[in-house]
C-alpha positions as CSV (number, residue, x, y, z in Angstrom):
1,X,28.0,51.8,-17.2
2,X,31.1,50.5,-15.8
3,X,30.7,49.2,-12.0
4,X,33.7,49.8,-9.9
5,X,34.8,47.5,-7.6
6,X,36.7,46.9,-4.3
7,X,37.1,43.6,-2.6
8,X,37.6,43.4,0.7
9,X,39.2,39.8,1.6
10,X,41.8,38.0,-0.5
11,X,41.8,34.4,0.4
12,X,40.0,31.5,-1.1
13,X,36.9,33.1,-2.2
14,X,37.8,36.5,-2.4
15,X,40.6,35.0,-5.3
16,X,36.9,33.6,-7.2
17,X,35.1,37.0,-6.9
18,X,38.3,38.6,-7.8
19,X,38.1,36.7,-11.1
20,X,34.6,36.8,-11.7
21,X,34.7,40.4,-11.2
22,X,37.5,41.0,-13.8
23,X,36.2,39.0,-16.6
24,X,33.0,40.6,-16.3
25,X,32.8,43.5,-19.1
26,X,30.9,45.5,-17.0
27,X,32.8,45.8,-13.7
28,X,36.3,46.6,-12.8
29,X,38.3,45.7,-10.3
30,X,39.8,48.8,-8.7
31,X,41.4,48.0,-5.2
32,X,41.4,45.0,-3.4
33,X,42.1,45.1,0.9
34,X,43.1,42.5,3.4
35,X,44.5,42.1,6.4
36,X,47.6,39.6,4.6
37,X,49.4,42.1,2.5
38,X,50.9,39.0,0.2
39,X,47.4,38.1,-0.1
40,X,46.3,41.6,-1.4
41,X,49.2,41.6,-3.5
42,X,48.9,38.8,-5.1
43,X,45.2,39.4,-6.0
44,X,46.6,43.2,-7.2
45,X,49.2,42.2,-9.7
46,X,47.0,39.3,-11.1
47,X,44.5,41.7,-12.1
48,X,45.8,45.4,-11.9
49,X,44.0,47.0,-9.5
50,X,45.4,48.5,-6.4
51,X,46.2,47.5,-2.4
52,X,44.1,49.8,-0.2
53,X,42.8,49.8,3.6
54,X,39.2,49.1,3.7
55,X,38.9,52.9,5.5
56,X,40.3,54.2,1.8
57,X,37.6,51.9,-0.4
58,X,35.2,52.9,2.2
59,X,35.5,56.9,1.2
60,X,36.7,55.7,-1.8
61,X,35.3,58.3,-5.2
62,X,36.2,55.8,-7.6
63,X,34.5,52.9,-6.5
64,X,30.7,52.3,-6.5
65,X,30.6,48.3,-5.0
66,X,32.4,46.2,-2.7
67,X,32.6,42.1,-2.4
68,X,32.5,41.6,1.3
69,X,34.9,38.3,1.9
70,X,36.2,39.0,5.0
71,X,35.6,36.1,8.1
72,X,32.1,36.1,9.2
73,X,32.2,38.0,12.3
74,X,32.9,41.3,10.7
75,X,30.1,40.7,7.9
76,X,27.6,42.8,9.7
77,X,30.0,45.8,10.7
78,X,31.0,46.3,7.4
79,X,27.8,45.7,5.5
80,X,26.4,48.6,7.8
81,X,29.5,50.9,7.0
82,X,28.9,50.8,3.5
83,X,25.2,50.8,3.4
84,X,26.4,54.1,5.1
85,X,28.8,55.0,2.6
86,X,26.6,54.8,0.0
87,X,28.2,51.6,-1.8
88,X,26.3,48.6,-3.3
89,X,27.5,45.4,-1.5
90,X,27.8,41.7,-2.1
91,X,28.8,39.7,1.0
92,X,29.4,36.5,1.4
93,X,27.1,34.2,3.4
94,X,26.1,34.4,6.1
95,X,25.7,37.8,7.0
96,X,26.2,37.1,10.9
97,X,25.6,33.9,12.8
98,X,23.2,35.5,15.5
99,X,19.7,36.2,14.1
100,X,19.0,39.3,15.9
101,X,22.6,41.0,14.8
102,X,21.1,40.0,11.3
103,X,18.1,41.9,11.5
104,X,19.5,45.0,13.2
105,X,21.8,45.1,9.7
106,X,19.2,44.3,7.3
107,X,17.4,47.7,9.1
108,X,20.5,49.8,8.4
109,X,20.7,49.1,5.0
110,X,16.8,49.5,4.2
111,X,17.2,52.7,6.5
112,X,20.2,54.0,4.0
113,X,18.2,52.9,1.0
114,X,21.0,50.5,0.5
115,X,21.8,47.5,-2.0
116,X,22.6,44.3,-0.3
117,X,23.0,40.8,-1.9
118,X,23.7,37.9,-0.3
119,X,26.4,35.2,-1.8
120,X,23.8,32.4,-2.5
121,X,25.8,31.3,-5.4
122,X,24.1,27.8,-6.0
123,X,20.9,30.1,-7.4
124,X,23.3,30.7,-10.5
125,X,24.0,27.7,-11.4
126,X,23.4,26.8,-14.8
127,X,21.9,23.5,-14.0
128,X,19.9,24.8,-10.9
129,X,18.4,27.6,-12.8
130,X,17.4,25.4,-15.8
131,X,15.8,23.1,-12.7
132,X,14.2,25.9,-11.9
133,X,12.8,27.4,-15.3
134,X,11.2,23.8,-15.7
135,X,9.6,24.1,-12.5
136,X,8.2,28.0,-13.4
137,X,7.3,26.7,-17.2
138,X,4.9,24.1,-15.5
139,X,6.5,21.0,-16.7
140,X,6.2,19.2,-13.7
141,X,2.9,20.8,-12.3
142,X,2.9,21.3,-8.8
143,X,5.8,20.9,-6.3
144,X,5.5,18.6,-4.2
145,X,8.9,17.4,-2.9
146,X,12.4,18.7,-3.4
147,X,15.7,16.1,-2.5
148,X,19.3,18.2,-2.6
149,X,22.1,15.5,-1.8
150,X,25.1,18.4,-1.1
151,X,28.5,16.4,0.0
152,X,32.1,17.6,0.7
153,X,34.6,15.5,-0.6
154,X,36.2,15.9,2.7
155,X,36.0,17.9,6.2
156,X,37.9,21.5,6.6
157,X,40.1,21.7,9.4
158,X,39.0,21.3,12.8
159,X,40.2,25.5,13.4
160,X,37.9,26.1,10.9
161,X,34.7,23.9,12.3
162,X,35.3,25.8,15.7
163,X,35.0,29.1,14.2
164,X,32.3,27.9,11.2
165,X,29.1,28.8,13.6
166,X,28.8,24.7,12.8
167,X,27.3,22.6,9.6
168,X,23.7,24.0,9.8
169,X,25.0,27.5,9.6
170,X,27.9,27.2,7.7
171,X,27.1,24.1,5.1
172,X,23.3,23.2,5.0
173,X,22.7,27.0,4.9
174,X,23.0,26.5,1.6
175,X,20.6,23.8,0.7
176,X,18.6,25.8,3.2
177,X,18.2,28.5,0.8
178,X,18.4,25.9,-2.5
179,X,15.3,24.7,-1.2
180,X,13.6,27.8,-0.3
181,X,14.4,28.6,-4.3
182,X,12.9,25.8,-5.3
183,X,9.9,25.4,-3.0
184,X,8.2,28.3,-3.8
185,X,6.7,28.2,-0.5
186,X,8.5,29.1,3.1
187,X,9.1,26.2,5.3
188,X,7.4,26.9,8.3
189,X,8.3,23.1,10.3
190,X,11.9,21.7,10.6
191,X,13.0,18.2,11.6
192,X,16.8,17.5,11.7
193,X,19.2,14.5,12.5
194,X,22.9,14.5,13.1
195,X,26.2,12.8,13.7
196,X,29.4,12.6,14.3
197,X,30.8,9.7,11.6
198,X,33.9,11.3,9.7
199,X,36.3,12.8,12.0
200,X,35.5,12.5,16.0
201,X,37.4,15.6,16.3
202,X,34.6,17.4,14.4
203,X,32.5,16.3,17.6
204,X,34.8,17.3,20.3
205,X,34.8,20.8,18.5
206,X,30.7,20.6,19.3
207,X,29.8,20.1,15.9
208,X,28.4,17.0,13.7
209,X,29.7,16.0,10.0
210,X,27.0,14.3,9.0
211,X,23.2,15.2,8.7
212,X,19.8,14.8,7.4
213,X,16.7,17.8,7.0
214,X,13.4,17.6,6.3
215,X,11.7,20.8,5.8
216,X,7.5,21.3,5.7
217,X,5.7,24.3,3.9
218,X,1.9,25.3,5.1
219,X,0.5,23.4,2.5
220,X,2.7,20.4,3.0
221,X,5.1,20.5,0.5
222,X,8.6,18.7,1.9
223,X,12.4,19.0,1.0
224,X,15.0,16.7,2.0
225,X,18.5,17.8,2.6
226,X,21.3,15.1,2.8
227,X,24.5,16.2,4.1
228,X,28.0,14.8,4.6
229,X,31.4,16.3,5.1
230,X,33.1,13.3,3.4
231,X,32.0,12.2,-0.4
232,X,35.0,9.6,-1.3
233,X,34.2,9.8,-5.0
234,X,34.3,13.8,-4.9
235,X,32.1,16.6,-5.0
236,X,28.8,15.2,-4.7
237,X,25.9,18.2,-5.7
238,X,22.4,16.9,-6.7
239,X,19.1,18.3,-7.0
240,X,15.5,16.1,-7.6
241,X,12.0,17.4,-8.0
242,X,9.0,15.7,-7.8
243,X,6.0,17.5,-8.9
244,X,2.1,16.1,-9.8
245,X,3.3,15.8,-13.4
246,X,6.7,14.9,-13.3
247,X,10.0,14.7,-11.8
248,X,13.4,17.1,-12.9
249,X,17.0,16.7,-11.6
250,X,20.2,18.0,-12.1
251,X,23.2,15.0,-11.5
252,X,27.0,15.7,-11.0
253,X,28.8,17.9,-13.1
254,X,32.4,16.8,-14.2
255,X,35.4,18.4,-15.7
256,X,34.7,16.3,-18.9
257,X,31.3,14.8,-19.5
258,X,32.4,11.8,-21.3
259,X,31.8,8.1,-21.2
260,X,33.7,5.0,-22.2
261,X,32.9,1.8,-22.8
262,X,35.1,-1.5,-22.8
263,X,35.6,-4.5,-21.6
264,X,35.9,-3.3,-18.1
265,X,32.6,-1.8,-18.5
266,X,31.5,1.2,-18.5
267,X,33.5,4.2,-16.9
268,X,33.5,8.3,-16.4
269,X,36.0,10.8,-15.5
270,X,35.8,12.0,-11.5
271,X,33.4,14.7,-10.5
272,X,34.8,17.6,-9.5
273,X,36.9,18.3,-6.7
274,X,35.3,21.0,-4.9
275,X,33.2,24.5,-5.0
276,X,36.0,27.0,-7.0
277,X,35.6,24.2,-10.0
278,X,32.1,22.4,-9.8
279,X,30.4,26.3,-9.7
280,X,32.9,28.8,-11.5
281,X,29.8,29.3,-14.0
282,X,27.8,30.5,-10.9
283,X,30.1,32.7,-9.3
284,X,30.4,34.7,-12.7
285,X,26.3,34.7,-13.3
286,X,25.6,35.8,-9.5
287,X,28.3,38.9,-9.6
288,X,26.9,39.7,-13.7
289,X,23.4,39.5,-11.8
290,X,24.7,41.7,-9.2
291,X,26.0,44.2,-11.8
292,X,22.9,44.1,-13.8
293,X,20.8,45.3,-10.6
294,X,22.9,47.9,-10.1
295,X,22.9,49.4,-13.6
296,X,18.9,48.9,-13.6
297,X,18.7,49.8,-10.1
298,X,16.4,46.8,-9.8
299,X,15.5,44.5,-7.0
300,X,18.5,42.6,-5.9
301,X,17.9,38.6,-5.3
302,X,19.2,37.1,-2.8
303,X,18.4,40.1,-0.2
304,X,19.3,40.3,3.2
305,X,15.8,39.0,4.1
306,X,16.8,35.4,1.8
307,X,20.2,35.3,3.9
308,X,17.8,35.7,7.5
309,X,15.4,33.0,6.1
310,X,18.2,30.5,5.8
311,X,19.8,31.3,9.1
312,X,16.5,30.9,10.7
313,X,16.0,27.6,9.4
314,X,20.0,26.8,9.9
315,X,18.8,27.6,13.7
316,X,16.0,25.5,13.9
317,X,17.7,22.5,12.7
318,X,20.2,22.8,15.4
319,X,17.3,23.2,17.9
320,X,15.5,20.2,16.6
321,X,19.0,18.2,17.3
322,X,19.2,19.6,20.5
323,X,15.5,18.4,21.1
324,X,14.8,15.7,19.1
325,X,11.8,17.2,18.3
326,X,10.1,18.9,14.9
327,X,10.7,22.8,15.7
328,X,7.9,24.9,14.2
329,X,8.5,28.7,12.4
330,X,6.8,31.4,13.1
């Protein structure tokens, strides 16, 4: 089976899913929509598939799933119309940045029967998942404490922050879910710290660009989130795991993993520069995973509910700023 696509959204990450997508021997790319028509084009004659509205993908014969990678604020509208339309759908995080317009989607598409996953992409990571596999194959016994370090190598513009629902929502959200993954257990206790120490403007705009989570499960397991919207030395993405056997981490990826030694000492090429390069391997595994679910009509991981779990916590970190305070989770 052959999965046909649409994209709605050609910008940044609609170009990655677009690729992704294509190289995939399963899927095709059939039409692509967006509001930019140079965008659209662009994305069209790169890989051959057609410019159409999002009204003609939505009643669309020929196409069976759509990437959703539109802004956030019209996630949750079009999620619902094609849950209605009877079209599987990957979307981008997060699905909306109000809880309660959340769940009111997740209930349409359980109430169509429909297939939603949620653009957790860091879950597909080759590193992550091997972090992961040790964890399920018992090589560190229990969990007890998780540590993501997850650094920017420098802050988007301030438009963006204003319209970004702010780093809890838009950037730990993430590790939010990373450490949900990696858990095994729900956090049910969140304790968060922030700061404006990169870009003042960042402030002004309400926001912070640098923070610090600690997350508790029932049973007291913890994880650690460092964040910072300015990593001088590049992309900074690392995972630790302590468990009541062992430890396992993943480090920084580079473009080359090479080492040289002279009599300068000893040196390494940069990390990468940003998300399109340090996780190209993960968009690709998270849309083949995508595809797979559809063709077995299995579960599909990260649901709806995953993308609500991490807003909820992305929520209670910003209460706990607010605060000062540990905010419990019902």
């Amino acid at each position: 089976m052959t999965v046909r696509f649409g994209l709605l959204g050609a910008g940044r990450i609609g170009k990655v899913h677009a690729k992704a997508v294509s190289a995939d021997a399963n899927a095709t790319l059939v039409a692509v929509a967006d509001a930019f028509p140079e965008a659209a084009n662009a994305i069209a004659s790169a890989y051959g598939c057609e410019v159409r509205t999002i009204e003609a993908i939505e009643a669309a014969s020929d196409i069976d799933a759509v990437v959703i990678c539109t802004p956030t604020d019209t996630h949750a509208d079009l999620i619902e119309r094609f849950a209605r339309s009877g079209k599987a759908i990957f979307c981008e995080k997060p699905v909306d940045l109000s809880v309660e317009r959340v769940k009111a989607c997740i209930k349409v598409v359980e109430e169509t029967k429909g297939k939603l996953m949620v653009g957790f992409n860091r879950r597909f990571d080759p590193h992550f998942m091997a972090v992961r596999s040790a964890i399920d194959d018992g090589r560190i016994g229990d969990v007890e404490m998780v540590t993501i370090t997850s650094r920017d190598p420098g802050a988007p513009p301030v438009d963006y922050i204003k319209r970004s629902g702010g780093i809890f929502r838009d950037m730990t959200i993430h590790d939010f879910d990373m450490a949900r993954f990696l858990l095994g257990e729900e956090p049910v206790a969140v304790t968060a710290t922030a700061a404006v120490l990169v870009d003042k403007a960042i402030g002004e705009a309400g926001d912070y660009d640098s923070v610090s989570v600690i997350l508790q499960t029932k049973s007291g397991k913890q994880a650690i989130i460092s964040n910072s919207r300015r990593a001088t030395y590049g992309y900074d993405q690392r995972i630790e795991v302590h468990g009541s056997k062992g430890m396992v981490s993943a480090e920084n990826q580079r473009a080359v993993s090479i080492e040289v030694a002279n009599g300068e000492g000893y040196t390494r090429p940069p990390l990468h520069d940003f998300f399109m390069t340090r996780y190209t391997e993960a968009y690709a595994n998270e849309i083949a995973s995508f595809i797979a679910a559809i063709e077995k009509g299995a579960k599909i991981s990260p649901s709806g509910a995953d993308g609500l779990a991490a807003l909820v916590l992305a929520d209670a970190a910003v209460q706990s700023v607010k605060e000062g305070k540990l905010i419990k989770i019902g």
